[in-house]
Phi, psi and omega in degrees: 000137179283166174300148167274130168273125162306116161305106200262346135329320183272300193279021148281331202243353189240133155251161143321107154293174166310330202258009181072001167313128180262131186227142189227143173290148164341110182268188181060006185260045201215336155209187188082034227252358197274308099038325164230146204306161170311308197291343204257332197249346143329281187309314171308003199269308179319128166280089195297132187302156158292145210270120184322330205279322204269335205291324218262301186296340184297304177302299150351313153320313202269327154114013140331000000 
């Protein structure tokens, strides 16, 4: 059987925790910034998990 290739598209933007959790970055935090509130570019700072719904292709992708 051949090697699974990575997306590398995918591993740019997603890493592994220790515990196998898929973590992605914040979207909207990267320009336009004068406009929303303190409270609103907070939250984008938190990394959010991948979406349950989302883990299995994501895992595929990555060759997990």
């Amino acid at each position: 059987m051949p090697k699974l290739k990575t997306r590398k598209d995918v591993a740019k933007r997603v890493r592994v925790t220790r515990n196998g959790k898929l973590v992605r970055r914040h979207a909207w935090k990267s320009h336009l910034l004068e406009h929303k509130s303190a409270k609103r570019k907070r939250g984008y700072a938190s990394s959010p998990l991948i979406h349950p719904s989302d883990v299995r292709q994501v895992r595929q992708a990555l060759g997990v």
